[in-house]
VOGU-3710 file (C-alpha; in Angstrom, 3 decimals, decimal comma):
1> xxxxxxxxxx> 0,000/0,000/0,000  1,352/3,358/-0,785  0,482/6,349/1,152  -0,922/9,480/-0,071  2,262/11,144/1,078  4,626/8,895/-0,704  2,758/9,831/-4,021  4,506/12,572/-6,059  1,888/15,286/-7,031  1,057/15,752/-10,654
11> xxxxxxxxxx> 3,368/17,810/-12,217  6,124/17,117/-9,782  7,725/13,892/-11,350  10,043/16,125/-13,579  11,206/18,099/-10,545  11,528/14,726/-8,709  13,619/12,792/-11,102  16,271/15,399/-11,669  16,767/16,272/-8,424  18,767/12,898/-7,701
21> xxxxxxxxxx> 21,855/14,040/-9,895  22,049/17,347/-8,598  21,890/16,174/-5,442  24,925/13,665/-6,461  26,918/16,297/-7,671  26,442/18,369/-4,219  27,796/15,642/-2,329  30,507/15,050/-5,136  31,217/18,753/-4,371  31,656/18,849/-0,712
31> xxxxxxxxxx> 33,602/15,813/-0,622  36,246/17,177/-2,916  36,158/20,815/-0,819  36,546/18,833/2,202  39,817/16,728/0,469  41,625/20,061/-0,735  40,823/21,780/3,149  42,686/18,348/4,130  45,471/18,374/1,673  46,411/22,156/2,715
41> xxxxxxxxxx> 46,378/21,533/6,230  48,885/18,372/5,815  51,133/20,364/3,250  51,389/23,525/5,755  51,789/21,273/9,111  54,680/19,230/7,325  56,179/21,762/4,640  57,302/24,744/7,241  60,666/25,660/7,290  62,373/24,163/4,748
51> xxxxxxxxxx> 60,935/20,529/6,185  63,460/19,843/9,365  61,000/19,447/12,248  61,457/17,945/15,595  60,788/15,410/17,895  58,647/12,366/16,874  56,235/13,021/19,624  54,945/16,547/19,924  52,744/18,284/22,273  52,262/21,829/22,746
61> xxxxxxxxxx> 52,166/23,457/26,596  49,277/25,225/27,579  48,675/28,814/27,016  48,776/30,000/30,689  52,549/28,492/31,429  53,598/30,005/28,147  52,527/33,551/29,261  50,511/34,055/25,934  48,001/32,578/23,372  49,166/29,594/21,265
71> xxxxxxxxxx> 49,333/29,817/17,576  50,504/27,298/14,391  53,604/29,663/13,911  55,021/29,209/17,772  55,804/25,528/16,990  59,558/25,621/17,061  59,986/22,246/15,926  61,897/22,539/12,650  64,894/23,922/13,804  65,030/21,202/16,757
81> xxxxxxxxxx> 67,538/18,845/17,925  66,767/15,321/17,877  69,242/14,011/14,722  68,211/10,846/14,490  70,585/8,875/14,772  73,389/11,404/15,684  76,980/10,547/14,604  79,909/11,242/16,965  83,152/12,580/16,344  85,212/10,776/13,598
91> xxxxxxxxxx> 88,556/11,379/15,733  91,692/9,040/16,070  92,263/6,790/19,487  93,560/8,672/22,132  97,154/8,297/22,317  99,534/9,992/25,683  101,943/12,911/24,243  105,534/11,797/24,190  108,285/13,016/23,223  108,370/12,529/19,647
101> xxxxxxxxxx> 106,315/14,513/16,742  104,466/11,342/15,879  102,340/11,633/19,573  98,363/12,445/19,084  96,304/13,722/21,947  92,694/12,042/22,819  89,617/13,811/21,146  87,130/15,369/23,304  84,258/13,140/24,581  82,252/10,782/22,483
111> xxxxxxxxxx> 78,680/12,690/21,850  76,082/10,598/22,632  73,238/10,413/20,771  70,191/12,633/21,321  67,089/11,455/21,666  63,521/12,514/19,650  61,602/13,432/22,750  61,831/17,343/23,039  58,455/19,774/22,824  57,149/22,710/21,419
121> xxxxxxxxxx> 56,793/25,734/23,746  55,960/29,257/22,732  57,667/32,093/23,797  58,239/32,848/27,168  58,081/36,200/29,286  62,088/36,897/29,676  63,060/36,437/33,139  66,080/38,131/35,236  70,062/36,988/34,154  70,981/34,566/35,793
131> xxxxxxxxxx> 74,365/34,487/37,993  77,009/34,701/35,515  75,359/35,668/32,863  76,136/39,088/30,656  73,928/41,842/31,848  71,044/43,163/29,759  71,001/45,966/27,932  67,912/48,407/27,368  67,501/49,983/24,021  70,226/51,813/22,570
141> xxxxxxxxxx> 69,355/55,706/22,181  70,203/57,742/19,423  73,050/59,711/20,421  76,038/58,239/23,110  76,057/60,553/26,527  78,758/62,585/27,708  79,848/60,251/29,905  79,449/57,149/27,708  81,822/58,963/24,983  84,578/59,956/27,586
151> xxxxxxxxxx> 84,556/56,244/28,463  84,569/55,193/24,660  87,123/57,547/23,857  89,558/56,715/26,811  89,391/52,561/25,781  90,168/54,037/21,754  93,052/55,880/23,094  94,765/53,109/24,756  94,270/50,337/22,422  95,895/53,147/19,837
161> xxxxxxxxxx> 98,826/53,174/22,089  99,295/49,304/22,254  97,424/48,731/25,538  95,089/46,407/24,178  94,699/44,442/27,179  93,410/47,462/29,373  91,435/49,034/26,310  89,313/46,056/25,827  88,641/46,084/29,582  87,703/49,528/29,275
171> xxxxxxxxxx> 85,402/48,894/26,524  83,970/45,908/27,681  82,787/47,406/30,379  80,988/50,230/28,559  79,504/47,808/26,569  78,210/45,116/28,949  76,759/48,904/31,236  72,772/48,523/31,305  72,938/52,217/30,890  76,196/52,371/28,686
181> xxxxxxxxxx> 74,242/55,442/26,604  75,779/53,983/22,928  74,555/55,333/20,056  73,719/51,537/17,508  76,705/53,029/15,482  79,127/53,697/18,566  78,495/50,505/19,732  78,785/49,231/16,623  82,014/50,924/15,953  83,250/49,372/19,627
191> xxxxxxxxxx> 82,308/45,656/18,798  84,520/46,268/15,389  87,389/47,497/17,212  87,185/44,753/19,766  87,002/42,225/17,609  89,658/43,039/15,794  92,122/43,538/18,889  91,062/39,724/19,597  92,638/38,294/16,437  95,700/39,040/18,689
201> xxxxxxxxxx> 94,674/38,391/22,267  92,181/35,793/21,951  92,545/34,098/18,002  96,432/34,219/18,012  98,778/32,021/19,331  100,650/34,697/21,155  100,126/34,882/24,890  100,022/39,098/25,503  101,487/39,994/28,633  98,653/41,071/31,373
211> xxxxxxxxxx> 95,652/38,985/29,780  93,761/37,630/32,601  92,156/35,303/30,434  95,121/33,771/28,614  98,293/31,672/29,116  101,146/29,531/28,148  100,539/25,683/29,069  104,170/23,378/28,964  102,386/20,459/27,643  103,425/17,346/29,821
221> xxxxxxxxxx> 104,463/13,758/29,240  101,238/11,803/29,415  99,165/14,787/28,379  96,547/14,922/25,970  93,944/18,129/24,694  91,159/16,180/25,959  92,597/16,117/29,655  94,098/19,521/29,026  91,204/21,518/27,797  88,524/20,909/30,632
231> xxxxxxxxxx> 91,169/22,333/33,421  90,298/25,772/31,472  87,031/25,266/30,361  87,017/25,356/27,118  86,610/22,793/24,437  89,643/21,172/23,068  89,073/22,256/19,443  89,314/25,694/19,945  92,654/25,055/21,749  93,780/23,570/18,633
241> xxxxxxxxxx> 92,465/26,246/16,517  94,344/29,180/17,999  97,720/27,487/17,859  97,246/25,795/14,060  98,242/22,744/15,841  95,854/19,680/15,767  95,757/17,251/18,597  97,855/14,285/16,907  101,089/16,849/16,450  101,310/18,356/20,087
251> xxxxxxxxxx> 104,868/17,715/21,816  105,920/17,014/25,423  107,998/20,205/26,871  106,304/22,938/24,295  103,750/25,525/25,194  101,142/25,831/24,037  98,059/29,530/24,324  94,833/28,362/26,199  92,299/31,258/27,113  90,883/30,495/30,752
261> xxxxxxxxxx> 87,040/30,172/29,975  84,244/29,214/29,743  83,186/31,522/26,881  79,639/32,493/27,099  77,153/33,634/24,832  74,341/36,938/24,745  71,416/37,009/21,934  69,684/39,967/21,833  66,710/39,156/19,442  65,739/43,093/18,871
271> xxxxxxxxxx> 69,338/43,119/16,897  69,581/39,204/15,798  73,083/39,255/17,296  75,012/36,430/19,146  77,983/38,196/21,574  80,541/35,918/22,715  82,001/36,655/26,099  84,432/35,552/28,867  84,772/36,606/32,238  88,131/38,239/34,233
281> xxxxxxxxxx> 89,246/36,891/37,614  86,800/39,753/39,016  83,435/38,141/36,844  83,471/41,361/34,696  82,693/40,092/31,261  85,372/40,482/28,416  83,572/41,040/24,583  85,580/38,638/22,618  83,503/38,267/18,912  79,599/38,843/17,720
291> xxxxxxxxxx> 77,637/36,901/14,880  74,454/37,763/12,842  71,636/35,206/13,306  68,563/34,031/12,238  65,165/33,353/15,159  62,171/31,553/15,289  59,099/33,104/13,216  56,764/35,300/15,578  58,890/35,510/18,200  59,266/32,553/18,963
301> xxxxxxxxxx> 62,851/32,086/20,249  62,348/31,663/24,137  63,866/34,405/26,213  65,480/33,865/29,542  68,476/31,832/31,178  70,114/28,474/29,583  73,193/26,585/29,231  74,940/24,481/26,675  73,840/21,195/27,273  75,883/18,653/28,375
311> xxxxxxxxxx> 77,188/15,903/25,814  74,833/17,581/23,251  77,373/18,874/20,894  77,114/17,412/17,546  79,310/17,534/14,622  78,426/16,283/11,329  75,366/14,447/12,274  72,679/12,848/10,372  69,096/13,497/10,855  65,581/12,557/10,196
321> xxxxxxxxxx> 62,657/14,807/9,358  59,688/13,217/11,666  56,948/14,850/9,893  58,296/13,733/6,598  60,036/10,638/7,478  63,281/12,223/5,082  66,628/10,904/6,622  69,644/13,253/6,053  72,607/11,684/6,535  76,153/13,375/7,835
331> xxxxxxxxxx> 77,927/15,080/5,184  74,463/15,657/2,937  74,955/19,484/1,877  71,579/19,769/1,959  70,728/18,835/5,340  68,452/21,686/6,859  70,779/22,127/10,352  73,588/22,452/8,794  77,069/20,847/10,117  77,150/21,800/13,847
341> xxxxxxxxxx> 74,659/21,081/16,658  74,273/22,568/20,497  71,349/21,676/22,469  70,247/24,521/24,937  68,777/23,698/28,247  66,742/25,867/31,233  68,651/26,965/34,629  65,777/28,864/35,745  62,330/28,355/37,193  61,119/30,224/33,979
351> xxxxxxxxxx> 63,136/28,274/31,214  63,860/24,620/32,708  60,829/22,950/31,313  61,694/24,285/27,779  63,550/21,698/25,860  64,528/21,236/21,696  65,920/24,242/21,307  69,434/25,189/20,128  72,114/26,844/18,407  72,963/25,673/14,768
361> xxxxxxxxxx> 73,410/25,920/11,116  71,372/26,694/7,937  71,084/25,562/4,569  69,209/28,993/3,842  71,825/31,764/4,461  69,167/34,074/3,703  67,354/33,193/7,232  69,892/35,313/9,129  69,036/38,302/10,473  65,295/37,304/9,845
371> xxxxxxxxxx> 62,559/35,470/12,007  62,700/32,410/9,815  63,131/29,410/11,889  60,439/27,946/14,101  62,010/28,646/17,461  65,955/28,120/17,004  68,725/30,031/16,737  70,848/29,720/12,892  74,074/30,758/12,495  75,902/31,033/8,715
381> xxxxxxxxxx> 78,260/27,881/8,032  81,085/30,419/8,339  80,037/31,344/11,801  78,784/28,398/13,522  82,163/26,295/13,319  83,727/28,921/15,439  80,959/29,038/18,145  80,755/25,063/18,248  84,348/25,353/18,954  83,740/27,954/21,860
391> xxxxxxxxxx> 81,134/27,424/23,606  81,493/23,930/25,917  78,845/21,512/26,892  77,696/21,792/30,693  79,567/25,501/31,472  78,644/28,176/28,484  75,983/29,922/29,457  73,361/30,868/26,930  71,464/34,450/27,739  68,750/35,906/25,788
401> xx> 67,170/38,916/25,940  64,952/40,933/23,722
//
């Protein structure tokens, strides 16, 4: 039996019948909408930055411990460390240093391998320095002070006359003032001079009489750089950088320069700029070198206190997108971190629960100066060789302001 209702009404059996295709196509419609909606979602989620993202589990911290609203672009996961697997140093045995020229000195410690386990964080509210740390600076006003250029002037005059050790004291200490009063292109100006009176007290192999910071070591029977270089602090390759001497061709009863660090680091993210530091007997910080670099997109490089992590320097490693699945191995030119890796990690109530972030390369020299990464800090090929072989695991501290 068919009810009145089911019956189409005259007239309405041309209406009825075609509207089965349209409503075919509709459905056709929405389904492909719905595809494309999917498809852009995947491509932006996997395709930021150049395709090196981090850990294989993510999550992202609530918006109330980051200080501010989430968003897509705080993810800092691209630029993160978890190489997977990460290689460690290709470096001869250790051998002890004899007497002979055919003595090598151990390598540094074997880097272990980091794990895939770090998480996203958005930025955080920048807290005090912590002890040690380079103090912050406020912004820089147009014009130098008075007082600032009598300073400025006095550290000019003395490196002029040869004093270099007391003119960079003089001008470190303008520069590391809160209230130094530099003008960008005064303190520019300083940073140029600086750097260039530390091709001779810090890059050299000479040893200047009255630097507090370096010295002559008689290299012993027995010795190698590896036992040598933590008594100072600082990593053995930069040791063997300043005297053009690798490890394998050091010789009992010869000196050798080592600089009495640790070196530390300041990034102010206002000026994308990475200042390298060490500190005199009295804890006043010495300017040794600065670098351009590249941040995380909207702000997204944390602020506050960290350190160089311990046994988290990498060299040469391989790596594995885990968005992707794509597996860089060490020695691909186009791996996205480049050829250096150092893993930052918290020392303060404000910054210890942020992991995954660090300092290395780029295959995109055209990120520095720019916030291009997802949360990291780049340095140019050129550049980050030289910090790797500065800053040492477990006693560089890592300060960043705004």
């Amino acid at each position: 039996m068919v009810l009145s209702s089911q019956t189409p009404r005259a007239g309405s059996s041309r209406m009825y019948m075609s509207s089965r295709p349209r409503s075919g196509v509709r459905w056709r419609w929405i389904a492909a909408i719905a595809v494309g909606l999917v498809s852009m979602y995947l491509f932006v989620w996997s395709g930021d930055d150049g395709g090196h993202n981090v850990a294989n589990s993510v999550t992202q911290p609530n918006a109330a411990q980051a200080g501010q609203p989430l968003s897509p672009d705080t993810d800092h996961a691209a630029d993160l460390a978890p190489h997977t697997p990460a290689s460690t140093r290709d470096l001869p045995p250790p051998k002890a240093i004899g007497s002979g020229t055919n003595n090598t000195a151990t390598p540094g410690p074997v880097v272990q391998t980091i794990g895939a386990n770090e998480t996203n964080h958005a930025p955080l509210a920048s807290p005090a320095p912590s002890t040690g740390s380079a103090p912050r600076t406020g912004a820089a006003p147009s014009s130098t002070s008075a007082q600032a250029g009598t300073q400025l002037s006095r550290g000019m005059s003395m490196i002029r006359e040869g004093r270099l050790v007391q003119g960079r004291k003089e001008l470190s200490q303008l520069l590391f003032t809160d209230d130094a009063s530099l003008s960008p292109l005064d303190a520019q100006t300083l940073r140029d001079t600086l750097a260039s009176v530390n091709k001779q007290l810090v890059f050299s192999d000479e040893v200047v009489p009255g630097d507090p910071i370096a010295e002559a070591y008689l290299v012993q029977r027995g010795d190698y750089l590896s036992r040598i270089a933590p008594k100072f602090g600082i990593p053995y390759q930069f040791i063997e950088r300043i005297n053009q001497t690798p490890a394998e061709r050091l010789q009992a009863g010869k000196p050798i320069k080592v600089i009495k660090g640790p070196f530390h680091a300041r990034i102010s993210k206002s000026n994308y700029r990475l200042d390298i530091f060490a500190l005199d007997p009295n804890g006043q910080p010495l300017y040794i070198r600065s670098f351009p670099v590249g941040l995380g997109k909207a702000d997204s490089t944390p602020q506050g206190a960290f350190i160089i992590q311990p046994n988290s320097k990498v060299k040469n490693p391989s790596w594995r997108n885990p968005r992707t699945g794509e597996f860089f191995r060490k020695d691909d030119p186009n791996i996205p971190i480049g050829e250096y890796w150092l893993a930052l990690k918290g020392t303060t109530p404000d910054t210890e629960t942020v992991t995954g972030y660090g300092i290395h390369g780029t295959n995109d020299p055209q990120s520095i100066g720019r916030q291009a990464s997802m949360g990291c800090i780049r340095l140019r090929e050129k550049d980050i060789g030289l910090v790797f072989d500065m800053l040492e695991g477990g006693q560089s501290t890592v300060q960043i302001d705004w």
